[in-house]
Every structure is written in structure tokens, then in C-alpha cells.
N, C-alpha and C positions, 0 to 999 in steps of 0.2 A: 609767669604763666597765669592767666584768670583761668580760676575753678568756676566751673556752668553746671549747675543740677538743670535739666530739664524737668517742669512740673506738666505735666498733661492733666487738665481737668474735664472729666468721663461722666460727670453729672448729666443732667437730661435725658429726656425721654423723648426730644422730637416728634409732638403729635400733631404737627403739621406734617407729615411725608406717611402716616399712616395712609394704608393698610400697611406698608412693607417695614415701618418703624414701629415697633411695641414696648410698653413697658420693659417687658422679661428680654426684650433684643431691640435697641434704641436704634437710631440712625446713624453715629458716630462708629458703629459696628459693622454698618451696610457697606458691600461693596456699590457707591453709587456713581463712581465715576472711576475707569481703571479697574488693576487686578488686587488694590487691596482697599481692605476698608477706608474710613475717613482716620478714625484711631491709628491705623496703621501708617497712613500716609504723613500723621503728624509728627508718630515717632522718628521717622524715618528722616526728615525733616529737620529734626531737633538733633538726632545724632551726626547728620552731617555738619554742623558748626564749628568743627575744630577746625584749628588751624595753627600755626607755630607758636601762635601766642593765647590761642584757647584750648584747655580741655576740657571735654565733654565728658560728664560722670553717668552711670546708667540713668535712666529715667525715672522719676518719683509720678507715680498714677495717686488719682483723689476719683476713689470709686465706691460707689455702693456697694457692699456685702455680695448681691445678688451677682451682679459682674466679673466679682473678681476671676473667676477660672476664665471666665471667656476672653477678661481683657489681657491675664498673661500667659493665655495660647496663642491668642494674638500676634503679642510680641512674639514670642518660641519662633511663628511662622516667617515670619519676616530676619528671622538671627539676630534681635536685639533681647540683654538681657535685663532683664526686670532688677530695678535698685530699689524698688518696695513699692507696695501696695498700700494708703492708707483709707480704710476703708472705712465708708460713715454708715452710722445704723438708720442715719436716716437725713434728706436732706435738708442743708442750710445755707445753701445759696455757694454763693464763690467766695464771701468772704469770710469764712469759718474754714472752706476749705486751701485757702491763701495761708491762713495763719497757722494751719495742720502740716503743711509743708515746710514754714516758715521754721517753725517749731523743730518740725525733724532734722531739718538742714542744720542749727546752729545746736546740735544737743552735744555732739562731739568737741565742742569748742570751734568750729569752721565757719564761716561766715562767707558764701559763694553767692555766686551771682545766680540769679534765679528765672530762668526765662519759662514762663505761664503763659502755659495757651489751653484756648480748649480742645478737645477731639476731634469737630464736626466741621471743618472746614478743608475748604481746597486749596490750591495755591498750583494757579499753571507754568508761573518762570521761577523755576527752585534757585538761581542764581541770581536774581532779584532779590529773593526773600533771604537768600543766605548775606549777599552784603547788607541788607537793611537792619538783621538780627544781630550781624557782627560790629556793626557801631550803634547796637544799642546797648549791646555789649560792653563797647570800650567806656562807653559814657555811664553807665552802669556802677561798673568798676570806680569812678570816680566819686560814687556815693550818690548820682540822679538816680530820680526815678524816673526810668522814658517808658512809654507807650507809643505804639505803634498806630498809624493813622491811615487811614489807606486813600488812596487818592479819588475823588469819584469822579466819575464818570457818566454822570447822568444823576436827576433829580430823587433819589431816591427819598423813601417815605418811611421805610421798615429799618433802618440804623439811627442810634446815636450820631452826633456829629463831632467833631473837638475843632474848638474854635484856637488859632494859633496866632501869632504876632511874631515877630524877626525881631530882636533888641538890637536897639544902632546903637548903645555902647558896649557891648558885648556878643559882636555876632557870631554865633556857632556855625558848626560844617552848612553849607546848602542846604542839604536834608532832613536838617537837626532844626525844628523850630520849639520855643515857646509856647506853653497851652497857659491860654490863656482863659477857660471856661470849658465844660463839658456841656451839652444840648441835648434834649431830649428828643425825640423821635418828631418830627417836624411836620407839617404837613404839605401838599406840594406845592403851597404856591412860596411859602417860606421855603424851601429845599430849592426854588429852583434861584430865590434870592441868595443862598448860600454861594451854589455856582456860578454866580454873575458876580459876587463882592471877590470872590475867593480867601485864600486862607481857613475853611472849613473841609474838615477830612471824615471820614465813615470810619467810627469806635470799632476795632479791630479783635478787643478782649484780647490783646495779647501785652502783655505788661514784662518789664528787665529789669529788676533789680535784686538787690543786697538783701539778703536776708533778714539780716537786721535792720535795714531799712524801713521794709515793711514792718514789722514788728513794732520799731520808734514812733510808725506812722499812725498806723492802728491803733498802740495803745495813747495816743494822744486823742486820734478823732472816734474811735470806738472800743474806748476803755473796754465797756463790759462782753466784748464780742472775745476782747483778750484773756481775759479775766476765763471768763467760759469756756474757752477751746483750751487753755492753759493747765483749767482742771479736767476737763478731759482726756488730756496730751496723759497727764500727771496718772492718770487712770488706767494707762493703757494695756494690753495685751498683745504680745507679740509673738506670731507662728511663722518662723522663716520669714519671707518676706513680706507679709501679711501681717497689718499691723492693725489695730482695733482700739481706737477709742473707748474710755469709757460710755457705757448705753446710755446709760441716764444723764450722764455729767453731760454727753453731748446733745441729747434732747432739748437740754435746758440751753442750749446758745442760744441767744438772737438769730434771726435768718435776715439775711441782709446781703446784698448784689459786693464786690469790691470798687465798684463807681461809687454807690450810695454809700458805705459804710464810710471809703475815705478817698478817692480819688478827688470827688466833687470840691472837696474840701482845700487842695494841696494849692490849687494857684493861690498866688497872694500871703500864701501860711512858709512856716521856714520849710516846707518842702515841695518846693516848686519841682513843678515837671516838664521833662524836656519829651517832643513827638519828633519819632523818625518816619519820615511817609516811606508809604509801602507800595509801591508799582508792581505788582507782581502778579496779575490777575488772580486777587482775593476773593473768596466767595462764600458763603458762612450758609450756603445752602437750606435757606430756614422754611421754604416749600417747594411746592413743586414745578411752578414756575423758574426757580432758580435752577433747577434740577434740571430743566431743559435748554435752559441758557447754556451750562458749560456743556452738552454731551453735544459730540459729532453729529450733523444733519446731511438728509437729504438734501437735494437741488428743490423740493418745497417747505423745507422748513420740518420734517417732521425727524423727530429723534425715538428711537423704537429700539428694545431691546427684549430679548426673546424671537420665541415662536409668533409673526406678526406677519397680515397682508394687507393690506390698502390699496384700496383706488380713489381717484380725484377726491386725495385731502389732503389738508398743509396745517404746518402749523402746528402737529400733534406731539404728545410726548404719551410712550406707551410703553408700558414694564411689566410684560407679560412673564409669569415665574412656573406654572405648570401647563397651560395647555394655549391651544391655539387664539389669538386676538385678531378678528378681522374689523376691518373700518369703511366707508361708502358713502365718501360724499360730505364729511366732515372737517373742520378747520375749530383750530384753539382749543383743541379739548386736551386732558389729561388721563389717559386710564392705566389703572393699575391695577392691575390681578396677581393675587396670590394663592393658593391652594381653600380659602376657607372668606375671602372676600373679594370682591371687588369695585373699584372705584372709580366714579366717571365724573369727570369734575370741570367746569370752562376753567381754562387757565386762568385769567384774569381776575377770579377768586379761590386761588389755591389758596390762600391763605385762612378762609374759613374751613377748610378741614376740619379744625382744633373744636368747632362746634357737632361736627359728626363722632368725634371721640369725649366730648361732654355726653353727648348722651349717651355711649355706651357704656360708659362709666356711670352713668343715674339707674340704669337698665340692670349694672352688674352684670355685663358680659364677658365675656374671654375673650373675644373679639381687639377688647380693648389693650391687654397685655401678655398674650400667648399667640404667636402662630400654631398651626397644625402642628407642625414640625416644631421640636421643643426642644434647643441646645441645654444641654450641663454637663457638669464638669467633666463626666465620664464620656461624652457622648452624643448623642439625640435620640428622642423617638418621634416617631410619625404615628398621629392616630390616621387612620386610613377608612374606617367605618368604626359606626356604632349604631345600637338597636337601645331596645327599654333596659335586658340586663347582658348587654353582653357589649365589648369593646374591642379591636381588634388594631393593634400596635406596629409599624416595624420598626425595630430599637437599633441600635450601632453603638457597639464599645471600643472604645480606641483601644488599641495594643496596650497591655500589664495594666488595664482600667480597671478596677469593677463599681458596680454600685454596691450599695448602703447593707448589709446584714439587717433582714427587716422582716413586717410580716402584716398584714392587712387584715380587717375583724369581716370583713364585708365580700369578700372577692376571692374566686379560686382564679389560676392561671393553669395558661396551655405554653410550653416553648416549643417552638419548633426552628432547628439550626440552621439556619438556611448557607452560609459562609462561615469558615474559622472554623475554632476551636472554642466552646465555652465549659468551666469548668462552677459547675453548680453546687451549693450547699442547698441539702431538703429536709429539715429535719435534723436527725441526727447523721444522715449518709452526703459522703459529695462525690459527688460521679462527674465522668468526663465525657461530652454528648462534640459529635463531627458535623459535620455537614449532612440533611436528609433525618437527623436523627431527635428526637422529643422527649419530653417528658412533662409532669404534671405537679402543682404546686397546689395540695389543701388550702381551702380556708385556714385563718389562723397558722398555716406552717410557718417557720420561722426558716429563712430561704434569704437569699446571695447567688447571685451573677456575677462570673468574673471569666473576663478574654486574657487568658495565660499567654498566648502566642502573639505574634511579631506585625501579625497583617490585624485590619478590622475583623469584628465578629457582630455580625448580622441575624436577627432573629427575629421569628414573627412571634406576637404572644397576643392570644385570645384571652380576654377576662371575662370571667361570668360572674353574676351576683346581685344581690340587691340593690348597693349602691359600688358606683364605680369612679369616684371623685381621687384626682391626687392629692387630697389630705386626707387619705385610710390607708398612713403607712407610720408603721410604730419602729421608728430606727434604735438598733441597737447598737450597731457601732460603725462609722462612717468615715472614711479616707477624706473628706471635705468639710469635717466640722460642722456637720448638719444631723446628729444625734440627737432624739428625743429628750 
């Protein structure tokens, strides 16, 4: 029986698909095709691999601090259970976070095969991708390193390519070719030479091997990336399934892609790599053009989601999230509305997005990594208005949730119960308020929200003050590890 950790890697922030991808809620998060996320649909994905001769072990995630609740509610939602969280204080590409997994996997003495992919892709024939992943599998198992290749279908410009060859003294499955070279992002008139020579396939970032493999490989072509994540590993802290590198040990890694640190390196060197092409309509969604490739269309071409009305237009993709989007007369455009932005873009440069979210980020806006609506671990709130000193919220506590035991130097609040049950500390008193029913939080009181009962708990809460920023809160004791 091959042992299979699946590695899900939850890095990125997709700021090409903004407005609807932010920092604080990335794209890999987004439901953007189907009823579950991208993250969701990969877990789901990865645990279907078994087979009589594979077992599949829970899923190892490589996520930033800030994600972790969202990524393993995630899971919860879908009934996959979480095999650990390792979480980086901060990012260093895929190949600090390859060897953090690497690392975890053989710490038991185990040595599994390790199939890595990232979050933020789709896959439309799940039975294509499950044979392709299972003889990379078996090849795996035999001490290769294969990657996955996906097969193109047109001249594309925005992937890697992996250049492949067939050995005639040694020929593998059909499927199974030789890489003989990895290629950088090509332009089109090279990409369309690619498709005419053939044996060039679109970099898939999904990689199968041995743990130790990687490891051997690493510490040959990037000793100090080893070295570094290793004293990190060495450093770690561990809360249930939440696992935490050392901060500093892991700030000091190299940042470095897993092509550039050692894939690039492996043809021609004792660890030669073997590519399984992938036919499975792959799609790594990296704007918003591709975002309108895979979703269902009209009989003109236009793909609409939400509240949406059009007349004589084609060609559109629209993702309306709180209120009405009408159109007149338009073809190739992209718009996207969220409660606090909206985006009108020609398809045909979705890809400069990524320079409307540069400047919000020179600006220092919120814009660039908070929706309205702000998930955490307990929860969400919606600001809904705000004036010079006053703010006005509706919050949602999941069932036996609460927030942080805290208090603010700057700001009084108002609750008012709207659904549920909430069970409040104010002070030295903690009363229990119903539906319809309020109360009032001092400046400076030291104060706790918590939904005791079984359904959500809903509540509107008014803040008045001088300043009303969410860093004017002085946590004293936190179910999420986020105490002052």
C-alpha cells in the first residue's frame, strides 16, 4: 500500500481577480466556479486518490497565520479532516514551504509520497486528473520525481512550459515522458512555435514525490534554503493541529519559487524528472479572463453571476455580489462589484489588474486587503456605515464562538441582539441579552461577546469615538491565539 500525504499550498493573494480577492480573503477562498471554493475543490480532489493500492492520509495545508481558521473551516465544510496546519509568519515562496511539509512528513520516521499542489486551480474531468495523479503516484513511489504537465491547447503566454523527450532506450507508459528542460513564460510568437514542434506542456505547479526525495534534492541544489527551514522546523511550536515555525528562524529563509530553487536544476543531474500530462481541463485561474473561460455562457458569450440585466451585449463576464448590474450595448468587458468596490475592465487586459492593486497598496487603502465584510475565526462583520465618530457594524458569531476578552482606549459601543442568544461580559457583570434586547459598552470597559446557543448570533453594534480603527483593541485573553 503507497502512504500519499496530500500538501495543499494556500500562499498567495491573487491580485489579479481583485476586487473579489484580497489580501485578508485571497482567491483560492473564492467560490469562483461551483458551490465550493478553489481550496475546497482541491482538497476534495486530493482525497479522492485512493485506491486499493493508495492510501490517502489527511491533508497537510502551508498557510499564513492569518488564514488558518478560514482554511480549516473550510475543510470542516466540506467533511475533510485537517492532518495540520503549517503556518508561515511570513511568506517564502513554495520552496521553503515544500521543505516545511517535507520536513513534517518524514519527522516520524515515514517517508510518503507527497502529492503538492496549490489551492487556486480548477480541474473540469476529476477522472482524468485522478488517473494522471495515480501514475504519478506509482512512479513516485519508485523514488522519481514526476510533475505534472498539462497539455495546451492553444499558444498561451502567461505559463511556464516543460520541454519533454520519449527515451528509445528506456521508454515509459505513453503518458509518462522525460523533461528535459523547464521554459520560462514565452512570448507568442515562441508559444505558438512550442505547439507546432510539440512535446512542450503548461507548468502545472503540481509536483509527486517522496519526501525524502525532495529533501535529497534541495539539500543538494539549495543547501541554505535546507539549512534555514530546518532551523525553523527545529524551532517550532505546536497548538493541535497548528503548527508554527520559528518567526525569526523562518524570516531568515531564502524566498525562492520550487522551479528556481531545484526543479530547473534536476534534468541531466542524478535526479532526473519524469512529466505525466494532464488532459483534464486544467486551469490555474490567474485573471479574469480565465474566470470567464471556464463559467457557463449565454448563447452571446456573456458569463453573469448575481443580480444582472443586459441588452445587446456579448462577450461579458460579470460578478455582481450586493446589488443590481445592468449593461447596454457592450461586448468584452469584465465587471465586478462587490459591496465597497467596483471594477470595469476590457477583458483582454485582465491581467493588469495587479497595477490597480499597486496603487492601492502606495495609497494605503483597505481597499487592497479587507472587504466590507470581514471573516474571522469566530465569525464576520459587515461595516455597513460610517460617519467622522461613529461606525456601525452587523457582526455574526458562529454557535459556541466568541471573540477575544478585550477593551478599546478610543470607542464606546452599542449591541443590539437582533437573532440568537448572546452572552456578554461588561465589566465586572455578564448578563444574557435575546433577540430585540441591547446594551452598552464604556470606553475602556473590559468586555467579551459570546453566542452560547446552537444557531448564529447576529448583532448590530454602533461605535462612537474618536478614533475607530481595528487596531484599538487590547486583547486579554483569546480562543485564537491572538492576545496582546
Amino acid at each position: 500500500m503507497i502512504q500519499v500525504t496530500p500538501v495543499i499550498l494556500c500562499g498567495g493573494s491573487g491580485t489579479r481577480l481583485w476586487p473579489l480577492s484580497r489580501t485578508g480573503f485571497p482567491k483560492q477562498f473564492l467560490c469562483l466556479t461551483g458551490n465550493e471554493s478553489l481550496f475546497q475543490q482541491a482538497a476534495q480532489r486530493l482525497s479522492a486518490l485512493g485506491n486499493d493500492s493508495i492510501q490517502v492520509a489527511a491533508p497537510v495545508i502551508v498557510s499564513g497565520e492569518d488564514h488558518r481558521c478560514l482554511a480549516s473551516e473550510q475543510l470542516r465544510e466540506v467533511g475533510i479532516a485537517l492532518g495540520s496546519a503549517l503556518l508561515e509568519p511570513t511568506g517564502r515562496n513554495t520552496a521553503p514551504a515544500l521543505t516545511l511539509a517535507a520536513l513534517a512528513a518524514v519527522q516520524n520516521g515515514q517517508d510518503p509520497v507527497l502529492v503538492v499542489t496549490p489551492a487556486d486551480q480548477t480541474i473540469s474531468n476529476p477522472a482524468a486528473f485522478n488517473a494522471a495523479v495515480q501514475q504519478a503516484i506509482a512512479q513516485a513511489e519508485e523514488g522519481d520525481m514526476v510533475i505534472l504537465g498539462v497539455t495546451p491547447n492553444k499558444p498561451e503566454t502567461g505559463y511556464g512550459y516543460i520541454r519533454t523527450y520519449q527515451s528509445r532506450s528506456a521508454p515509459l507508459c505513453a503518458n509518462v515522458l522525460n523533461v528535459a528542460a523547464f521554459v520560462e513564460k514565452p512570448n507568442k510568437a515562441t508559444a505558438e512555435g512550442y505547439l507546432q514542434e510539440g512535446g512542450y506542456y503548461w507548468n502545472a505547479g503540481i509536483f509527486v514525490l517522496k519526501a525524502s526525495v525532495w529533501l535529497a534534492a534541495i539539500e543538494q541544489f539549495a543547501p541554505a534554503i535546507l539549512q534555514a527551514t530546518r532551523t525553523a522546523w527545529d524551532a517550532r511550536k505546536t497548538d493541535g493541529a497548528f503548527v508554527r515555525p520559528g518567526q525569526a528562524e523562518f524570516e531568515a529563509i531564502p524566498s525562492q519559487s520550487v522551479d528556481y530553487a531545484v526543479m530547473e536544476h534536476c534534468p541531466s543531474s542524478s535526479f532526473p524528472i519524469q512529466m505525466v500530462s494532464l488532459d483534464a481541463g486544467w486551469n490555474d485561474l490567474g485573471a479574469w479572463d480565465a474566470v470567464w473561460q471556464v463559467q457557463p455562457k449565454d448563447a452571446h458569450g456573456n458569463a453573469h453571476l448575481g443580480d444582472v440585466l443586459h441588452t445587446d451585449s456579448h462577450n461579458t463576464l460579470v460578478h455582481a455580489s450586493t446589488r443590481l448590474v445592468a449593461l447596454v450595448g457592450v461586448s468584452d468587458l469584465v465587471i465586478v462589484e462587490t459591496a465597497d468596490a467596483v471594477l470595469v475592465a476590457s477583458k483582454s487586459r485582465s491581467q493588469e489588474v495587479k497595477a490597480i492593486v499597486n496603487q492601492l497598496g502606495a495609497q494605503k487603502r483597505e481597499e487592497q486587503t479587507l472587504h466590507r465584510k470581514v471573516h474571522r475565526p469566530w465569525g464576520w462583520y459587515d461595516s455597513i456605515d460610517e460617519g467622522g465618530r461613529f461606525k456601525v457594524k452587523r457582526i455574526q458569531v458562529n454557535p459556541k464562538a466568541s471573540l477575544s476578552l478585550q477593551k478599546h482606549h478610543h470607542r464606546a459601543e452599542h449591541w443590539i441582539v437582533v437573532t440568537g442568544t448572546a452572552e456578554i461580559t461588561n465589566g465586572d457583570k455578564v448578563l444574557t441579552l435575546n433577540e430585540n434586547q441591547s446594551t452598552y459598552i464604556p470606553l475602556g470597559a473590559v468586555h467579551r461577546l459570546v453566542n452560547p446557543g446552537s444557531i448564529p448570533l447576529e448583532i448590530i453594534e454602533v461605535q462612537s469615538g474618536s478614533y475607530l480603527g481595528e487596531d484599538d483593541i487590547v486583547r486579554f485573553e483569546d480562543s485564537y491565539g491572538r492576545s496582546n
